[in-house]
C-alpha positions as CSV (number, residue, x, y, z in Angstrom):
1,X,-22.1,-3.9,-1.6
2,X,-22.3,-4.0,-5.4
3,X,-18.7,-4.1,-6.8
4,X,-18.5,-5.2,-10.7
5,X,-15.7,-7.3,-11.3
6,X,-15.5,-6.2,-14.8
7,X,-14.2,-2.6,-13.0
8,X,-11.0,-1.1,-11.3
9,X,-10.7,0.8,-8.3
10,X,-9.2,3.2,-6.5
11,X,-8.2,3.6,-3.0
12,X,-10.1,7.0,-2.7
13,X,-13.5,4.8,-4.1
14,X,-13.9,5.6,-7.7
15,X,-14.4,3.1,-10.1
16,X,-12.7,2.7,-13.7
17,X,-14.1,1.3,-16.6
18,X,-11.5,1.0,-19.5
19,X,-12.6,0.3,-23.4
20,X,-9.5,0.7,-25.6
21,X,-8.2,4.0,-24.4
22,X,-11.4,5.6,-23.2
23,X,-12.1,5.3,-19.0
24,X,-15.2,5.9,-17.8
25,X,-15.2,6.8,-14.0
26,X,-17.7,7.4,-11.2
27,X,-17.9,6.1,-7.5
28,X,-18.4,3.1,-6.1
29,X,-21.5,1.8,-4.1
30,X,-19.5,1.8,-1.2
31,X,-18.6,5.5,-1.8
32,X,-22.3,6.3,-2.6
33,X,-23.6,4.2,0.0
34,X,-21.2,6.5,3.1
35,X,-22.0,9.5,1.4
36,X,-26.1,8.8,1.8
37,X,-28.5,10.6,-0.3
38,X,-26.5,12.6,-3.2
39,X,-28.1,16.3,-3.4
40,X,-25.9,18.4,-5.5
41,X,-22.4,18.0,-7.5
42,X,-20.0,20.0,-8.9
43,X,-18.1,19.6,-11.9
44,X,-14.5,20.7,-11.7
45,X,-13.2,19.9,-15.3
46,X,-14.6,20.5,-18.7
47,X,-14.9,18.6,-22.1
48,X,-10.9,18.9,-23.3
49,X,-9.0,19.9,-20.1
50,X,-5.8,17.9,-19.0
51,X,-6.1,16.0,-15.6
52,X,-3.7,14.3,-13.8
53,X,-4.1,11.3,-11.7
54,X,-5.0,12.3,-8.0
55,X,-6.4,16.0,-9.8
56,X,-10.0,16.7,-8.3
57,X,-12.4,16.0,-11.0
58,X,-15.9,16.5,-9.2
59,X,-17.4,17.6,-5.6
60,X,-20.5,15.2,-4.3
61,X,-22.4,16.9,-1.6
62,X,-24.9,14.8,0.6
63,X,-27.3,15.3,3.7
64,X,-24.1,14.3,5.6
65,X,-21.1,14.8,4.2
66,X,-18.8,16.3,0.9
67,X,-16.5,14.2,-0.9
68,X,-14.0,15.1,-3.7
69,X,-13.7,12.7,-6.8
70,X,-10.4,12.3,-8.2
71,X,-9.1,11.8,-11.2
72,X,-7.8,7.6,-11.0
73,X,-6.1,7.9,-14.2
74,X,-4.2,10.7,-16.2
75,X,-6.0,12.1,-19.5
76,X,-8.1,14.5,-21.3
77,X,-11.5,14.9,-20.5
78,X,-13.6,13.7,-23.4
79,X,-17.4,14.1,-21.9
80,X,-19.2,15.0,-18.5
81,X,-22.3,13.1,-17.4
82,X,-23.6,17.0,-17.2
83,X,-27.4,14.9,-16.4
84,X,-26.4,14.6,-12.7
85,X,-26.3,18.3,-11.9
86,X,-29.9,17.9,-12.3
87,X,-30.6,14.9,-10.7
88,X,-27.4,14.3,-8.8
89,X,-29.3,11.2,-6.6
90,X,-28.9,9.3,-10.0
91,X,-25.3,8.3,-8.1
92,X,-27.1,6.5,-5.5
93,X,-29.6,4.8,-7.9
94,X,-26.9,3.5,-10.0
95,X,-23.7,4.4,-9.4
96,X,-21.9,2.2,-12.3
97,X,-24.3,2.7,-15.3
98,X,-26.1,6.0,-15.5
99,X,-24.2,7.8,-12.4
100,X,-20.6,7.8,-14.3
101,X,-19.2,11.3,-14.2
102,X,-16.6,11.5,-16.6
103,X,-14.9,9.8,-19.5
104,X,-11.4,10.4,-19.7
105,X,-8.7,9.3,-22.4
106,X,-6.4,8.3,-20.8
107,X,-3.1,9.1,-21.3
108,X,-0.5,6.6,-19.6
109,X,-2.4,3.1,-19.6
110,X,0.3,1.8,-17.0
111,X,-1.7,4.0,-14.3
112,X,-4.5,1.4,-14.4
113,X,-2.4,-1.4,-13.0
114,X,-2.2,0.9,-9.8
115,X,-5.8,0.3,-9.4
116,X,-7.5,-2.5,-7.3
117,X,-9.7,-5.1,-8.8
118,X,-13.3,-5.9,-7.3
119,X,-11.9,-8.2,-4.8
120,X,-9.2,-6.5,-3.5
121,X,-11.4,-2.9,-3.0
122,X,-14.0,-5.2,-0.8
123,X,-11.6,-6.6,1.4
124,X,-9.9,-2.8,1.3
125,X,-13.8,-1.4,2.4
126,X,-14.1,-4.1,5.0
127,X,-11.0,-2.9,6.8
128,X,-12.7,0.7,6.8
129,X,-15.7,-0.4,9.1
């Protein structure tokens, strides 16, 4: 399992990359790896809408199973990785560079320290088996 230490996560498997105020989120490997192979997604939000932390941002479909993406942080909705609706297997390829989904500013900072770091969301995945 490929978790980037550089990244925060949540307990529903997305990932959180924050640069000054701006978070970029996707899923995890682990999330990607359970789903199986990614064939379509659905964008719930658009470019300025207001989310709230736990709002549902995206729906991932695979061969086996659909999964909501939540919003880990509070914000606006700055861009959507719009790419993956045509090649939504991107997420499995590489779920933490080009398979983001959103960027988000975010709105109350404090939200992030809710988040886990790498090492605590491997042991949390571990206990999932």
């Amino acid at each position: 399992m490929n978790t980037p230490s550089n990244l925060k996560y949540a307990k529903t498997d997305e990932w959180v990359k924050l640069d000054g105020s701006i978070a970029t989120i996707g899923v995890s490997d682990y999330a990607q790896d359970q789903l199986s192979d990614i064939v379509f997604i659905e964008f719930n939000r658009e470019t300025d809408d207001k989310v709230s932390k736990g709002d549902a941002l995206a729906t991932i479909e695979s061969v086996k199973a659909a999964g909501d993406v939540n919003s880990p942080v509070s914000g606006k909705v700055l861009e959507v990785n719009e790419g993956l609706s045509d090649i939504p297997e991107t997420i499995n390829d590489d779920p933490y560079e080009k398979g983001w989904l959103y960027k988000i500013e975010v709105s109350d900072p404090s939200e992030m320290d809710e988040l886990m770091d790498a090492a605590a969301y491997e042991k949390y995945c571990e206990g999932r088996h």
